[in-house]
N, C-alpha and C positions, 0 to 999 in steps of 0.2 A: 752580491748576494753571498751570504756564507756556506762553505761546503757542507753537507750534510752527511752525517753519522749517524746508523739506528744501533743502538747497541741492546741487544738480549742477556736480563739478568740486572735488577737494581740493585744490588744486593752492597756490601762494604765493598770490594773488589770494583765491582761497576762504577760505583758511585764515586769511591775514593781514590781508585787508580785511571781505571780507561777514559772513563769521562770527564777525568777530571783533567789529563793532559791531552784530552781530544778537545776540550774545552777553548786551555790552553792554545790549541792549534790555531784558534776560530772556526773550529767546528760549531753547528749546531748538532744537539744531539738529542734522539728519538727515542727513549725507553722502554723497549718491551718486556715485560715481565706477565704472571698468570697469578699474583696475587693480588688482590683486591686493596687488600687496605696498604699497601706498596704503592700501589700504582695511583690511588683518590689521594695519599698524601703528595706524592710529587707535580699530581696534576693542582692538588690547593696553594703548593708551594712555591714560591718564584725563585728565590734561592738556596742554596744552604754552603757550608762551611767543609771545608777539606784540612786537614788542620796537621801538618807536617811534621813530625816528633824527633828531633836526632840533636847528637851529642853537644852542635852548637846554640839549641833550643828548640824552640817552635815558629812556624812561619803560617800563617791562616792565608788560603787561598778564595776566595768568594767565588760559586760555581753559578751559573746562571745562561740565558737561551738553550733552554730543555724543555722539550717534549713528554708527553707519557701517552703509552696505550697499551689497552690491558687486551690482548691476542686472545685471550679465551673467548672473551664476549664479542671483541673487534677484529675479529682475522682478516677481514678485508680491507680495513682503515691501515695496518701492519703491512700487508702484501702492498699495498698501494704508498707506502712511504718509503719500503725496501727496494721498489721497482725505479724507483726515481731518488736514490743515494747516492753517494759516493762510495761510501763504506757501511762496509755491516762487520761488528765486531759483537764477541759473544764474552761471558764468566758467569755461566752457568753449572758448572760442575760436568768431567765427563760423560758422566752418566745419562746428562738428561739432552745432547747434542740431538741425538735420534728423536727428539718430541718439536727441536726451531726446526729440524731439518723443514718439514714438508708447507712450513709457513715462507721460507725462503727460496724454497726450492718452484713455489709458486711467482715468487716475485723476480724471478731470476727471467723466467720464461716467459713473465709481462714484459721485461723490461725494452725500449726501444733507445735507449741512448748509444751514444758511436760508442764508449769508452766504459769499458766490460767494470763490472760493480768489484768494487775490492771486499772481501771474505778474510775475516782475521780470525780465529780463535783465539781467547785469550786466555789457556784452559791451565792446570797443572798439571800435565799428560803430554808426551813424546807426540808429536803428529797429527795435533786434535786437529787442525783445522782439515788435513788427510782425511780424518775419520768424519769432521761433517759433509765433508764434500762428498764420501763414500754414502752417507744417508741422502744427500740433495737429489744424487745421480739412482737412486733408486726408482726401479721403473713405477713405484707408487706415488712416488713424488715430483717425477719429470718424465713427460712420454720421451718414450725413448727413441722416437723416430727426431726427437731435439738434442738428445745427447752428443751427437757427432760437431754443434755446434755451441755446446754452452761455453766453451774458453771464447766466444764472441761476444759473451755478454756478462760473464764470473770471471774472474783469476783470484785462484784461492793461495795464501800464504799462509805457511805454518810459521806459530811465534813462538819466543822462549821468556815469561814476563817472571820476574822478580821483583817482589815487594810485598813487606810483613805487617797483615793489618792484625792486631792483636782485637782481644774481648772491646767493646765498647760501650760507652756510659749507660745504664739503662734509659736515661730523658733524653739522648741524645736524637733521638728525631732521626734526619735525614744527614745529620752533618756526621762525619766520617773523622776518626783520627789517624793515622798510619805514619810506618815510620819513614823518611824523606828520602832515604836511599830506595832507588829502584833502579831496575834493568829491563827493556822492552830491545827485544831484538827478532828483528823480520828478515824471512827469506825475500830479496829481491827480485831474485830469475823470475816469479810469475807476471813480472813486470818490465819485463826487458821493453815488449814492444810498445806501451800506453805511458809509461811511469808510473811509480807508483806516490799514494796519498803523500801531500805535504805536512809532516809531524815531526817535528822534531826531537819529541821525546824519544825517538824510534830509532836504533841504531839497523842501518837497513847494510845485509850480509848475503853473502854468496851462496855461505856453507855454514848452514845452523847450526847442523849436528853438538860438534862441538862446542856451544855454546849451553846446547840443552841438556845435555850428557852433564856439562860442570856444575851447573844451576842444582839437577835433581842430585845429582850424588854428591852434590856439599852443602848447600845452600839443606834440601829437604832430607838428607841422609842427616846430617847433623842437629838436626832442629826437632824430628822423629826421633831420633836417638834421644834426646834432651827430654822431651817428654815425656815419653816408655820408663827411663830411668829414674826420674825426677816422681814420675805417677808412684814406681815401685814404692818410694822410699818417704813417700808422704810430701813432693815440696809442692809449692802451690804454683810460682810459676818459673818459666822457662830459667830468668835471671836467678832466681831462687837454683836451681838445680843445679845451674854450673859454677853457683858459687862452692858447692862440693866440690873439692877435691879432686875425687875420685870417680866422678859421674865426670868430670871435665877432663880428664884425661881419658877415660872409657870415647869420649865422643871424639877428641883428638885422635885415638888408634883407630875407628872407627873411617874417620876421614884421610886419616894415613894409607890406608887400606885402598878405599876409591879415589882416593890422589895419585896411588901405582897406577891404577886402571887407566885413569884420566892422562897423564904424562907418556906412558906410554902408546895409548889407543891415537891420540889426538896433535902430539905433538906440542902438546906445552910445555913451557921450561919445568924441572922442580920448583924452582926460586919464585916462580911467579905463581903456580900453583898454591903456594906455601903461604907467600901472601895472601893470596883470595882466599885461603881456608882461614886463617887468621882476621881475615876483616869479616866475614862470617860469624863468624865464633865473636868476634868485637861486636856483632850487631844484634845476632841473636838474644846476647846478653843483657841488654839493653831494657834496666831497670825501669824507666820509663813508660815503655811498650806494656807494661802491667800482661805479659802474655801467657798465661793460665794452661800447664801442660795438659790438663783438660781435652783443651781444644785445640790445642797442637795435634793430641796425638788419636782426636779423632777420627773415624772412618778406619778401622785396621785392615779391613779385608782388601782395600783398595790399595792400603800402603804396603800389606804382602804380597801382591801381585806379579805377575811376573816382570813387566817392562818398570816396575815402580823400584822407589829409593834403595833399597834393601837386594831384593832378589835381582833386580836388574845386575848393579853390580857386583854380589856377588856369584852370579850365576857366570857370567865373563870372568874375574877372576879365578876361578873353579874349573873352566875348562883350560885356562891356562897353567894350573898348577900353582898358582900363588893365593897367596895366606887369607885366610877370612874370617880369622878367629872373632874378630870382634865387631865383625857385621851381624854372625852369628849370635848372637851375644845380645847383639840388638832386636835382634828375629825373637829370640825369647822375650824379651821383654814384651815384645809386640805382639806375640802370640797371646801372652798372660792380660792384657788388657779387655779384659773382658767384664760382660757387666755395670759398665761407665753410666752411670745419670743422664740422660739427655742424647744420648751417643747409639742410635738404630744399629751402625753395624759391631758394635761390642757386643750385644744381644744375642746377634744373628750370630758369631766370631764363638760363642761360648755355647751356644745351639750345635752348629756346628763340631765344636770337638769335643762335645758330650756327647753326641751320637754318631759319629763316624772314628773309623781304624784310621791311625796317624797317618799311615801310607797314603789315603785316600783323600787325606785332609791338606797334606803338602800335591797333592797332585791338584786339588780342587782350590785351594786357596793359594797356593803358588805355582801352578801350572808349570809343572817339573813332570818329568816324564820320569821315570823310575830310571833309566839308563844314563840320565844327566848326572854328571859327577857332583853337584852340590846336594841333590834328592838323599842321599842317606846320609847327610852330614846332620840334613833338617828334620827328618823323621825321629832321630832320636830328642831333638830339643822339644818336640809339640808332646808325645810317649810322658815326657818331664812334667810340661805345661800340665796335663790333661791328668797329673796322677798330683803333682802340688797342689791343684786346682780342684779337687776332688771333682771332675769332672768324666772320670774313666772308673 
């Protein structure tokens, strides 16, 4: 019998990355989602297509033994597939963790198997699986006269996934295109004493940290850059942007910047550093991927945030005293994105610093304490934003 994976979140991400190399694994796999016509189309459909995009072509994957249950209507049909898994893996967006938590947090505390369920996030956020297991463990969600015992029945690992799924075909249904490079890498220690899942797409690690540190401050520091810039200046998508010049060198000093951070914090060579930023920048670029700065540089309040691509590093770099001219740099662009078509927190982003003091706006949208040495480098760049913007 095949192992079983319920994964929350059908979305491109779900579809075309987790599932697709859980698939891979011989998993079978369980899709929870709360959207309606999401979930009646993968329950009509038997297969669909994963379709791999990179510089030596395309490769089509055929995805197939999949499940679908829609939690809103069915929470007990969910809790009862979760209690009897192998694995439960989420890409959901951090946001919405707190709304799976109290669906698994129920199935965790049915469960009767010897061999504790595996818990992945598969989020773009530092520790997300930290943070659902922080919601599971809520005494709303798990009495807490159980808590003393849930690593007998959960061991949750935090992951670090890399992989760029651009806009996709309007007819395209269920089938997913993305591009064929990725990176999935798991904390192993919650698995010292069980083992953990047999996947081998998974590079399974001691010590994530650095792993997730390099991913967000190159991989999404560079690609956020890309698009903030590219937005400014009219290009349409990512490749478009860095074929500028000077948008492509603005994103190189940018990475330059979190590459000091990185080399020193972690312990990587320069040399090899330098490489990854460069196959990066080779991949992002990737005329192909048709990837729309649009939607790159979606969601800003979450991409200004503190632990996120931008302020995370350079709020580190800042208290060390070294350079951040051109993270900064990015921070304005990302500030100015406001008002975007389609894009809720551009709205709320220009809400925001239309009616609040800049002080108040870098405390609230980059949770910077006033006595953090980056706090008045950023106050005067949003003071900018808010008066170019006719927004102040």
């Amino acid at each position: 019998m095949s192992p079983k994976a319920v994964h929350f979140g059908g979305g491109n991400i779900g579809r075309g990355f987790v599932a697709e190399k859980l698939h891979l694994a011989g998993f079978e796999v369980v899709f929870v989602d709360v959207v309606d016509s999401l979930i009646e189309q993968l329950q009509k459909t038997k297969e669909y297509t994963v379709t791999e995009i990179g510089g030596e072509g395309e490769k089509v994957n055929k995805i197939t033994n999949y499940r679908a249950i829609n939690s809103k209507h069915n929470e007990k049909e969910a809790v009862d597939e979760i209690a009897t898994a192998d694995l439960v893996t989420c890409a959901v967006g951090p946001n919405i963790l707190k709304f799976i938590a109290p669906v698994i947090g129920k199935a965790i505390d049915k469960r009767t198997a010897s061999k504790p369920l595996a818990v992945i996030a598969c989020e773009n956020a530092i520790g997300a699986t930290d943070t659902l297991a922080g919601f599971i463990k809520d005494s709303k969600n798990t009495p807490q006269d159980r808590l003393s015992s849930i690593y007998d029945r959960a061991a949750f690992a935090n992951s670090a996934i890399d992989r760029i799924v651009p806009g996709q075909d309007p007819n395209a249904g269920l089938n997913v295109k993305i591009e064929s490079f990725y990176e999935w890498v798991v904390d192993k220690t919650p698995f010292a004493k069980h083992g953990h899942p047999e996947i081998s797409a998974i590079k399974w690690v001691d010590d994530l940290n650095p792993y997730i540190e390099r991913k967000l401050f190159t991989v999404n520091t560079g690609h956020a850059a890309a698009a903030y810039y590219g937005h400014a200046r009219g290009k349409h998508t990512i490749h478009d942007a860095l074929q500028d010049s000077e948008i492509n060198k603005i994103v190189h000093n940018c990475l330059a910047e979190t590459s000091h951070l990185i080399v020193k914090k972690h312990g990587i060579t320069a040399e090899e550093q330098k490489a990854y930023v460069e196959k990066i920048i080779s991949r992002i670029s990737n005329p192909y991927l048709e990837d729309v700065v649009e939607r790159v540089g979606r969601a800003p309040l979450r991409k200004l945030s503190r632990k996120e691509r931008f302020i995370g590093p350079a709020s580190q770099l800042a208290e060390s005293g070294d350079k951040v001219d051109a993270l900064l740099g990015a921070v304005e662009q990302a500030f100015a994105f406001v008002d975007v078509e389609g894009d809720d927190e551009s709205a709320e982003l220009a809400k925001i610093l239309k009616s609040t003091e800049a002080k108040e706006v870098v405390s609230k949208v980059c949770g910077l304490e006033s006595s953090h040495p980056l706090y008045s480098k950023i106050v005067p760049i949003v003071e900018k934003v808010q008066s170019n913007k006719g927004l102040k």
